[in-house]
C-alpha positions in Angstrom: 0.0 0.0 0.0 1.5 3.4 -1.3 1.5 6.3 1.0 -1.3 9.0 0.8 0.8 12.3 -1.5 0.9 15.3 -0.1 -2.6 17.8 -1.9 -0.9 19.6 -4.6 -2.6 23.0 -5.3 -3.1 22.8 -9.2 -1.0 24.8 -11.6 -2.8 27.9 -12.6 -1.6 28.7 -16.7 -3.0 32.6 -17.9 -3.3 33.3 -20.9 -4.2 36.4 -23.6 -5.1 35.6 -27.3 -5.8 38.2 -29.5 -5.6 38.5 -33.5 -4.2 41.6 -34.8 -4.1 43.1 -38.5 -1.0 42.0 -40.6 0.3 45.9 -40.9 2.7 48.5 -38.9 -0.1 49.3 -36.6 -1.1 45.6 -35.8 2.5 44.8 -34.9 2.8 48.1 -32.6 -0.8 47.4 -31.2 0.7 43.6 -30.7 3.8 45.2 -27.9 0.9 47.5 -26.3 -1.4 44.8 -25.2 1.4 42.8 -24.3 2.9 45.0 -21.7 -0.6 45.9 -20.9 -1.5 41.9 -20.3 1.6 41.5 -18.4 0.7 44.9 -16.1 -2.7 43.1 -15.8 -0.5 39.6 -14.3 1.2 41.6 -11.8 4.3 42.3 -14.0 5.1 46.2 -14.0 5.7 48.1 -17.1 9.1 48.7 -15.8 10.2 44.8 -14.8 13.0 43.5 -16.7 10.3 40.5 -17.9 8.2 43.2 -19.5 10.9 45.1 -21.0 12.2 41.7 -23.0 8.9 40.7 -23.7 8.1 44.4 -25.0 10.9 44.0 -27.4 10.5 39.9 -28.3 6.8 40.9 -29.2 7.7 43.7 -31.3 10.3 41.7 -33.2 8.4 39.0 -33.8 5.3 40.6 -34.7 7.0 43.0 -37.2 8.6 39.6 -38.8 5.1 38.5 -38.9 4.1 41.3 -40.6 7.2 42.1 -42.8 7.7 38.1 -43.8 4.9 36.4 -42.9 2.1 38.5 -44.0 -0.7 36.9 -46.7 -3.0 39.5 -47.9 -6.4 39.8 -45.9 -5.2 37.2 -43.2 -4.1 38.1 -39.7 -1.4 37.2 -37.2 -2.3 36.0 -33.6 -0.1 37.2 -30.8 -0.6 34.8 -27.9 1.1 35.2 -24.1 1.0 32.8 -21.5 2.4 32.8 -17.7 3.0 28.9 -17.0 5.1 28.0 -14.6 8.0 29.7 -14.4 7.9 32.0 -17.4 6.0 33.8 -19.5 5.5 32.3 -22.8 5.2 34.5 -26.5 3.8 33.0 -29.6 3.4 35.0 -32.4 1.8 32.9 -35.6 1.4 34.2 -39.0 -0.4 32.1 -42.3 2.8 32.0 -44.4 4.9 28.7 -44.3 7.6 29.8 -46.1 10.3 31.9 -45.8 10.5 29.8 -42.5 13.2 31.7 -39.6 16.1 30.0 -38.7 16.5 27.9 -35.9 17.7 29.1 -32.7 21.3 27.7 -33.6 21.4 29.0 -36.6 21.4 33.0 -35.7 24.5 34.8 -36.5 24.6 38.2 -34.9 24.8 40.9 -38.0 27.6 42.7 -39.4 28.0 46.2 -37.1 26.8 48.5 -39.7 24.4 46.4 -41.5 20.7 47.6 -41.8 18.9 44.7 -41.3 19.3 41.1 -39.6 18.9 42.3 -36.1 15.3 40.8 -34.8 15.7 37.4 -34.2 19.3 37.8 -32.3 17.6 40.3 -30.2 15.0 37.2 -29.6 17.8 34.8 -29.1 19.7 37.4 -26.6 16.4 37.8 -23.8 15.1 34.6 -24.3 15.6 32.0 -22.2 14.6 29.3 -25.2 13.0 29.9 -28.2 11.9 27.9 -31.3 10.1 27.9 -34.4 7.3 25.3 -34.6 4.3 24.6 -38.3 1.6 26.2 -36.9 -1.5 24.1 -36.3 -4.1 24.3 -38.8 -1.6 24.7 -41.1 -0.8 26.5 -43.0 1.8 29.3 -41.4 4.1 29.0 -38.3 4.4 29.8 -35.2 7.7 31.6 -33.1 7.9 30.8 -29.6 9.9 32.9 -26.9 9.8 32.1 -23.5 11.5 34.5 -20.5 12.0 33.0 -17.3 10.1 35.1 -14.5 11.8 35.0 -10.8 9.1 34.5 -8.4 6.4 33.6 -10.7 4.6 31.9 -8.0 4.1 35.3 -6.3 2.2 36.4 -9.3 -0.3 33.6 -8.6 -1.4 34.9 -5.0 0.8 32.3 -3.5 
């Protein structure tokens, strides 16, 4: 006979969906509500979460909208706290031309114009990867950030 566990209080997982327009003001609208969301989860404007998630989200949604855009379709911006971190997805409706892996990042030449986003991503990330999205078509970029203390910012 096994030994009655110990109750475990369930995991509590929040999360904020929310489908933007595939244009400049869709991906700057996309940063907004995220630093808004994470205000709303106890995470201050100010926290050095927010600030890396403020510039992971804006990254990734401007590579939604600069690579990934399909005429008349939208990108979803999705943010989740699970435990221990708080979890960005960004998923556009174009398959192809597909990010690099994680590994693959090179950091850009000093003066170049271009090639910064995804080593930004790769710098205040704790993991990152670049998954088909699900219906296909499209893809989806996930970034997570670790959070100290998360469990504080679940009223425990």
């Amino acid at each position: 006979m096994t030994a009655p566990s110990a109750p475990q209080s369930p995991v509590t997982v929040r999360a904020f969906t929310q489908r933007l327009s595939a244009t400049p003001r869709g991906a700057r609208l996309a940063r907004y509500l995220a630093l808004d969301q994470l205000r709303i989860w106890g995470l201050p404007y100010d926290s050095d979460t927010a600030q890396a998630t403020a510039v992971i989200v804006a990254e990734l949604a401007a590579n939604a909208v600069t690579h990934g855009r399909v005429p008349g379709r939208d990108f979803e911006l999705r943010l989740s706290l699970v435990p221990g971190s708080v979890r960005i997805e960004v998923t556009d409706t174009r398959t192809e031309p597909r990010p690099p892996d994680p590994d693959a990042v090179r950091t850009p030449e000093p003066l170049a114009e271009a090639g910064r986003g995804l080593a930004l991503v790769a710098a205040l990330a704790a993991r990152w990867e670049v998954l088909d999205r699900e219906p296909p078509p499209g893809k989806t970029v996930r970034a997570e950030i670790d959070v100290p203390g998360w469990l504080s910012l679940l009223g425990r």
